[in-house]
C-alpha positions as a printed Julia matrix, in Angstrom:
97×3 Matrix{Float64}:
 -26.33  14.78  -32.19
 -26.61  17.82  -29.74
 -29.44  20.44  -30.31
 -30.87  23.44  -28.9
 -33.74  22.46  -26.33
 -36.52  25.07  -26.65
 -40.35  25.45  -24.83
 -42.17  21.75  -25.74
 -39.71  19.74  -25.02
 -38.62  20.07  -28.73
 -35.09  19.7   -29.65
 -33.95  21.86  -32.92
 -30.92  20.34  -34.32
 -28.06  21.93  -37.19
 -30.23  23.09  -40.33
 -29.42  22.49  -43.75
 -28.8   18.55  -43.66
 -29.82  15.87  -46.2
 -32.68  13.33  -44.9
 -30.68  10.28  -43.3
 -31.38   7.42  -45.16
 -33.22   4.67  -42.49
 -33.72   1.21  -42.91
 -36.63  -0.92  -43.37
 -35.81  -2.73  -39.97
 -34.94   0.41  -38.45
 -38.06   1.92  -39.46
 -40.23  -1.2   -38.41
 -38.29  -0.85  -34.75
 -39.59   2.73  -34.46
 -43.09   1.7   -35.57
 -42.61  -1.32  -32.58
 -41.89   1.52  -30.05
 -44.37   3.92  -30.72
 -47.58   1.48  -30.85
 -46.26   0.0   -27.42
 -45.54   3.66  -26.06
 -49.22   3.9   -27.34
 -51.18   0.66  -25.44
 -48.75   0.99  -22.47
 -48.37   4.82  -21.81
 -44.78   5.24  -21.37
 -43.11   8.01  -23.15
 -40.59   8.2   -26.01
 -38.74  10.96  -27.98
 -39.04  11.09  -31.61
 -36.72  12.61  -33.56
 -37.66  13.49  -37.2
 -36.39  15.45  -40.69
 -38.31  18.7   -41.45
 -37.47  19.61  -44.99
 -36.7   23.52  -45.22
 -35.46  23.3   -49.06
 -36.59  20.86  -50.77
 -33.92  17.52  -50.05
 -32.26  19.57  -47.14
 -33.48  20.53  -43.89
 -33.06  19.87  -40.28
 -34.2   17.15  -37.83
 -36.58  17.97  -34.66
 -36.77  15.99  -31.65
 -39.8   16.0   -28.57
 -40.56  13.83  -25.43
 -44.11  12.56  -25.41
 -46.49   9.7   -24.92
 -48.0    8.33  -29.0
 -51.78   9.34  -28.37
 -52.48   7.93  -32.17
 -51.03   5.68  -34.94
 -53.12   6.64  -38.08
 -51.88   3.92  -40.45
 -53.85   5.39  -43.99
 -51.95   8.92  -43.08
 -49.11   7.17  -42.13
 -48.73   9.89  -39.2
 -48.46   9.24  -35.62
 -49.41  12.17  -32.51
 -47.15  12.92  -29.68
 -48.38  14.28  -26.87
 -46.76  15.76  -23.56
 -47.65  18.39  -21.17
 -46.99  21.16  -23.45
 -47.84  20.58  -26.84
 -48.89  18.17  -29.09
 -47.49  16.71  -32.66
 -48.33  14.91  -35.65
 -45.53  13.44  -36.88
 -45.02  11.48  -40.62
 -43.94   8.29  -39.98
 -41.69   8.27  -43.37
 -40.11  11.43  -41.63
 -38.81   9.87  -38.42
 -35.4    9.0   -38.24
 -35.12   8.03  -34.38
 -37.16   6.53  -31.28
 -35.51   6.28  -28.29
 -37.84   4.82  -25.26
């Protein structure tokens, strides 16, 4: 996918999409990559689904280092230089590293 890179490092992609459908190994991959980005301080983009109307929306994407994996709110915070996210973990849909 190719988005529109604004202040953040955030990447907006297309609105009005349906949330892709990711699998459980999929999702456990992400989950890998973010706890290592956290104990070894590299950084990753994240790409997640905002929803805008109810089952459609659009996906975001930022650069950062994982700060915090909060397992009971199932949320995870990226962090770079210029802002800082908490993002649902049921919501991402890619981790690149």
């Amino acid at each position: 996918m190719s988005g529109i890179r604004n202040g953040g490092g955030r990447q907006l992609f297309p609105q009005d999409m349906a949330q892709p459908v990711i699998t459980k190994q999929e999702r456990e991959s992400f989950l890998y990559m973010l706890r290592d980005s956290g104990r070894e301080d590299y950084g990753v983009t994240v790409s997640w689904w905002v929803s805008m109307d109810g089952e459609r929306g659009n996906t975001h994407s930022m650069w950062g280092v994982v700060k915090w994996v909060d397992p009971k709110a199932r949320k995870v915070q990226l962090v770079n230089e210029a802002r800082s996210e908490w993002i649902g973990l049921e919501q991402i849909v890619d981790v690149l590293g």
